[in-house]
C-alpha positions in Angstrom: 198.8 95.1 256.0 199.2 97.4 259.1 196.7 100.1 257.5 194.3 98.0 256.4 194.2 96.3 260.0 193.4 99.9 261.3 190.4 100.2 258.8 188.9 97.2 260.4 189.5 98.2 263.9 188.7 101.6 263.6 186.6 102.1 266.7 185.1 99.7 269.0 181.1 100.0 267.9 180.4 101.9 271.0 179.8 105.3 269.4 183.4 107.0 271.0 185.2 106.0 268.1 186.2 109.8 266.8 190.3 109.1 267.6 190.0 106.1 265.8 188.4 108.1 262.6 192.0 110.1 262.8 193.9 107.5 262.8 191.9 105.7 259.9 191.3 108.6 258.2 193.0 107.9 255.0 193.6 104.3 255.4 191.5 103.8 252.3 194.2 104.2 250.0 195.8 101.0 251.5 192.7 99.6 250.9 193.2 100.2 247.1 196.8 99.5 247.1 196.0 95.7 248.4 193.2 95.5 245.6 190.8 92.3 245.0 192.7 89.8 245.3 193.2 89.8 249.2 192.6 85.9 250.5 191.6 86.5 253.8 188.9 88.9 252.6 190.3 91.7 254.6 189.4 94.3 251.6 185.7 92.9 252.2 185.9 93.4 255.7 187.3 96.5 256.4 184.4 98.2 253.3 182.0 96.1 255.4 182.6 97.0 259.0 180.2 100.1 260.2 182.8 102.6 261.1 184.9 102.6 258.4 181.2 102.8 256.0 180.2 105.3 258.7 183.7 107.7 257.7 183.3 106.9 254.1 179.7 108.7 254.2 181.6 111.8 255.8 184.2 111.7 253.0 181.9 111.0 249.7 184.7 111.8 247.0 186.8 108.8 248.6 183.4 106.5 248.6 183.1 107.4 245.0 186.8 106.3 244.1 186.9 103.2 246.2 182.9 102.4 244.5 184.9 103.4 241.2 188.0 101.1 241.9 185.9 98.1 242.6 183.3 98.8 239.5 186.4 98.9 237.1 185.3 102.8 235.9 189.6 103.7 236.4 189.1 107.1 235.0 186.9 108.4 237.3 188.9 106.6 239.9 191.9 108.4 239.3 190.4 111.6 238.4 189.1 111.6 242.2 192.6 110.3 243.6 194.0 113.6 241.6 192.0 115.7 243.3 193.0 114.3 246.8 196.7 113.8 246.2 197.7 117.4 247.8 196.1 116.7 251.0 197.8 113.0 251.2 200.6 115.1 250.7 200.7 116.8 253.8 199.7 114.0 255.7 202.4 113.3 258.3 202.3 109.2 258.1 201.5 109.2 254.3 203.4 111.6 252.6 206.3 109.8 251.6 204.6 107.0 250.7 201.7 108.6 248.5 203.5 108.7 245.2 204.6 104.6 245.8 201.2 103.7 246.8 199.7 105.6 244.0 202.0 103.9 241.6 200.9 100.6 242.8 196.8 101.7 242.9 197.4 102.1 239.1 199.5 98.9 238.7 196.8 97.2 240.4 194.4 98.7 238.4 195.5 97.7 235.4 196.3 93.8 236.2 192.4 94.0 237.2 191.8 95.6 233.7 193.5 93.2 231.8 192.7 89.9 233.9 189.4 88.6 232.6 190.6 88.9 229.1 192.0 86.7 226.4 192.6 89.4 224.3 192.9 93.5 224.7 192.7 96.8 222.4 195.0 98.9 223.6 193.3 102.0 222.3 190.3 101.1 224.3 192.3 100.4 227.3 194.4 103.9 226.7 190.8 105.4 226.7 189.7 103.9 229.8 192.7 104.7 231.8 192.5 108.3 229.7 195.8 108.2 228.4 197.8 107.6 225.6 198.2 104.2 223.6 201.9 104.9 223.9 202.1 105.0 227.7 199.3 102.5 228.4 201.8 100.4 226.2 204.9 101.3 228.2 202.8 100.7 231.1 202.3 97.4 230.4 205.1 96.2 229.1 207.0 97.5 232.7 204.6 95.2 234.2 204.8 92.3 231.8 208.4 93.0 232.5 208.2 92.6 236.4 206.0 89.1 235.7 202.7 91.1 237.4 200.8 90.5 233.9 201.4 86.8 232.0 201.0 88.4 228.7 202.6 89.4 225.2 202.2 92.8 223.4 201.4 92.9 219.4 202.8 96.1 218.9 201.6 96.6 215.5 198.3 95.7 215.8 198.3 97.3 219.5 196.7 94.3 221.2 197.5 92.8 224.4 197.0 88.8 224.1 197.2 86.7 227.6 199.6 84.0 228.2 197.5 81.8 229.3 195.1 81.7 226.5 198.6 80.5 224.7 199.1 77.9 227.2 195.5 76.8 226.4 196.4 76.3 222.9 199.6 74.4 223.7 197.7 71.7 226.2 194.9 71.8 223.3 197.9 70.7 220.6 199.8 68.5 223.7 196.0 66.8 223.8 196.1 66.1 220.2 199.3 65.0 219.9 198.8 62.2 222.5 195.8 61.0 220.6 198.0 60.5 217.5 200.6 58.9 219.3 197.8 56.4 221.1 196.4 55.8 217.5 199.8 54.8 216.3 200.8 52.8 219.2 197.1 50.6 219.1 197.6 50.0 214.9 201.2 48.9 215.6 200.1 46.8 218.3 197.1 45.2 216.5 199.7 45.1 213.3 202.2 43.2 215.5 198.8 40.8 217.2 198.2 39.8 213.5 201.7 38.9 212.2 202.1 37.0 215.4 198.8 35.0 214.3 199.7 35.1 211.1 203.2 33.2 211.9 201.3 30.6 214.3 198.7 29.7 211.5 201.9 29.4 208.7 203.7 27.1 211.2 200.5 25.2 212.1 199.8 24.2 208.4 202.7 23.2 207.8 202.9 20.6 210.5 199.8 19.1 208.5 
């Protein structure tokens, strides 16, 4: 990610580094757009490396959202990226790109929500992300939809339930069902060991 490769470079650690603060200036919200799961570690990096810390103490409301991203508290996250979404606006590079990456902060978000769970309350959710059951749902099922979240929705009971707790039920049965098919397979291998004695011992007694 081009942005996100500017965070990390921003500056050269010899103090002079006030053009590349421009440029860098709001390359955090790439840095929330590309989320946790980055496996080169380049989220880690770029919050690491001084200069980009350095800006973020000159800009606290965007070290608060980022420290809010990362520390799942979403509704004060986006309460802060409200607040800064005129200003992206009239930023020459990012304005026509604010309202996708914004989109995809929040899709993000909510994949991170809803990963370490077997099991969610979609009220509670809807409170965390302070909105209503009804669009948390719709939400969700767009992204369920687009195969971003392996999951099902109870819509009565408002609960999302993971797929893969599922799947872990289905190799749990799989598991089972082997065993009763081994079970079977060693009786009706001993049953067929026996008959076959049985039938040498009947022919042997009768040669006597």
């Amino acid at each position: 990610m081009v942005a996100t490769a500017v965070a990390i470079t921003v500056g050269d650690g010899s103090g002079d580094d006030g053009g590349g603060l421009v440029v860098g200036e709001n390359t955090w919200i790439q840095q929330l757009k590309v989320g946790n799961g980055g496996g080169d570690g380049s989220i880690a990096k770029a919050i690491d490396n001084v200069n980009f810390r350095n800006f973020l103490e000159l800009v606290p409301e965007v070290r608060e959202l980022i420290h809010d991203f990362y520390s799942s508290h979403y509704a004060s996250c986006f309460d802060y990226l409200g607040n800064l979404k005129a200003n992206l606006l009239l930023d020459i590079h990012l304005h026509d790109h604010v309202e996708p990456l914004y989109t995809q902060i929040r899709n993000k978000a909510l994949i991170q929500y809803t990963h370490p769970f077997v099991s969610v309350d979609l009220n509670m959710m809807a409170n965390a992300f302070k909105t209503t059951v009804a669009g948390i749902q719709k939400e969700l099922e767009a992204l369920i939809t687009d195969d971003q979240i392996q999951a099902r929705i109870d819509s009565h009971n408002k609960i999302l339930y993971a797929r893969h707790a599922d799947q872990r039920t289905a190799t749990f049965q799989r598991v089972l069902q082997t065993r009763v098919e081994f079970d079977r397979d060693v009786r009706a291998m001993l049953l067929r060991a026996n008959l076959i004695k049985r039938d040498y011992n009947l022919k042997a007694s009768r040669k006597i």
